[in-house]
GUKOLRO-29779 format. One record per residue: residue in one letter; x, y, z of N, C-alpha, C in turn. Coordinates in pm, whole numbers, padded with zeros to 5 digits, always signed. Example, Ala and Ser with C-alpha at 12.3 -4.5 7.8 and 13.67 -1.06 7.14 Angstrom:
BEGIN
A+01319-00569+00780+01230-00450+00780+01320-00330+00780S+01285-00225+00708+01367-00106+00714+01290+00003+00787
This chain:
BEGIN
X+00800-02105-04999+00703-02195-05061+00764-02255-05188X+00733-02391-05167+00814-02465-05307+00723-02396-05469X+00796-02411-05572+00683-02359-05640+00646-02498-05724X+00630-02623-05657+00552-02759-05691+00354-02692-05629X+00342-02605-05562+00219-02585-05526+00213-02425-05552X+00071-02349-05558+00016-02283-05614-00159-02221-05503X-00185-02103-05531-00279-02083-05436-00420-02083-05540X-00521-02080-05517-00619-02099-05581-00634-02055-05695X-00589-01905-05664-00611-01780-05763-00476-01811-05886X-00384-01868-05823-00347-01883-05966-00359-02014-06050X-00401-02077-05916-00500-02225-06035-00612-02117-06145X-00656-02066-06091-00803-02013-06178-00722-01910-06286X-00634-01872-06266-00554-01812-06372-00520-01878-06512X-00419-01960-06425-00391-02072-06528-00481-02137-06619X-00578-02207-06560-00628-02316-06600-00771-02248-06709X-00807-02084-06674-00858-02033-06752-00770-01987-06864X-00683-01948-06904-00554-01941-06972-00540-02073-07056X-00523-02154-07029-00515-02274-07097-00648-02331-07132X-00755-02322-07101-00894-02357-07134-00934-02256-07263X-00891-02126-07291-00941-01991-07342-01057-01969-07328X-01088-01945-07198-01183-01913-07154-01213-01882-06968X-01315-01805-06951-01283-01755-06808-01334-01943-06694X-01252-01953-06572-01286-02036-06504-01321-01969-06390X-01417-02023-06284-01452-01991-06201-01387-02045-06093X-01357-01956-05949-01267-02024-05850-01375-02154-05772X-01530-02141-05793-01591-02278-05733-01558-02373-05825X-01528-02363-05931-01551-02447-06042-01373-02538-05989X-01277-02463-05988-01174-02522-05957-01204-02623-05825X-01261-02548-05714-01256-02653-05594-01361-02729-05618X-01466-02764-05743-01527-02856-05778-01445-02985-05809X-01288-02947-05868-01196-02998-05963-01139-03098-05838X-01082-02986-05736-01041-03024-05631-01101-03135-05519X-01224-03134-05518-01330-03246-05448-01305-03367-05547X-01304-03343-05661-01350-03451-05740-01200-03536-05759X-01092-03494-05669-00951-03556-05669-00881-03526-05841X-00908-03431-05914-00879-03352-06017-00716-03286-06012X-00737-03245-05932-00661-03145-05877-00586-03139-05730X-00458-03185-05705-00452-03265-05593-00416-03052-05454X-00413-03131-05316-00433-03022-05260-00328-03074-05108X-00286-02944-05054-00235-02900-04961-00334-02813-04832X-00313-02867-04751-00372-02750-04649-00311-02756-04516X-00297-02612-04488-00184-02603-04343-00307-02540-04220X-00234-02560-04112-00285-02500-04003-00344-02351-03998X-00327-02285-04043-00390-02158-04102-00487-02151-04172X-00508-02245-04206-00614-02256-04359-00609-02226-04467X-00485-02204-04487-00413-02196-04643-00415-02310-04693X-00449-02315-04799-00511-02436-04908-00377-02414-05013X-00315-02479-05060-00242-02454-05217-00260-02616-05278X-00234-02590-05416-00317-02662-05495-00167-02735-05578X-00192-02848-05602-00033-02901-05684-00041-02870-05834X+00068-02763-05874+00084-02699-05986+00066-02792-06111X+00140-02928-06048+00128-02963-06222+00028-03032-06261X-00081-03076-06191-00245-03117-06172-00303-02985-06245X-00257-02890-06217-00342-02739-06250-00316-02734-06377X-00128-02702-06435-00114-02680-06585-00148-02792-06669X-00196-02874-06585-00276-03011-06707-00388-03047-06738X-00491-02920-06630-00607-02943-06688-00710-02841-06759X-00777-02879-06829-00823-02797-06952-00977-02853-06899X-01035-02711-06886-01205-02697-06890-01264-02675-07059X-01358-02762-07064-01480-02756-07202-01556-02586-07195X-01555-02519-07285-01633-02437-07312-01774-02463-07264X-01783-02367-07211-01978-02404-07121-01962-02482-07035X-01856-02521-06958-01810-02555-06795-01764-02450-06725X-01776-02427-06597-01653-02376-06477-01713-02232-06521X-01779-02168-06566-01776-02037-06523-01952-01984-06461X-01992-02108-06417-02144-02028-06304-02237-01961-06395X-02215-01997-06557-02338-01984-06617-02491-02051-06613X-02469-02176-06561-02547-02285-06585-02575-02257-06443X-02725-02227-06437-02834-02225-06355-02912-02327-06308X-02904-02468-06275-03028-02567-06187-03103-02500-06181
């Protein structure tokens, strides 16, 4: 695996790491729908996510972690 891509879990690593603060893995494939975050998917259903989309984006405090209740 090239390391230009990345699996979810370490998008949500990262990108909570660089946010300082926890992110949630829906919150990333929110990122990912919204063309945020560009994506890979193979015949297996392995999803990986393009690394440098990931180390560039930074979540707002009181986003991405499934506090906020509708």
């Amino acid at each position: 695996m090239s390391n230009n891509w990345i699996t979810e879990a370490g998008a949500v690593t990262i990108i909570s790491k660089n946010s300082h603060h926890l992110v949630s893995p829906s919150h990333v494939q929110t990122l990912v729908n919204r063309g945020k975050i560009g994506m890979r998917s193979f015949d297996a259903g392995t999803k990986l996510l393009k690394r440098s989309d990931v180390e560039s984006t930074r979540v707002a405090v009181g986003t991405g972690n499934n506090h906020r209740r509708d």
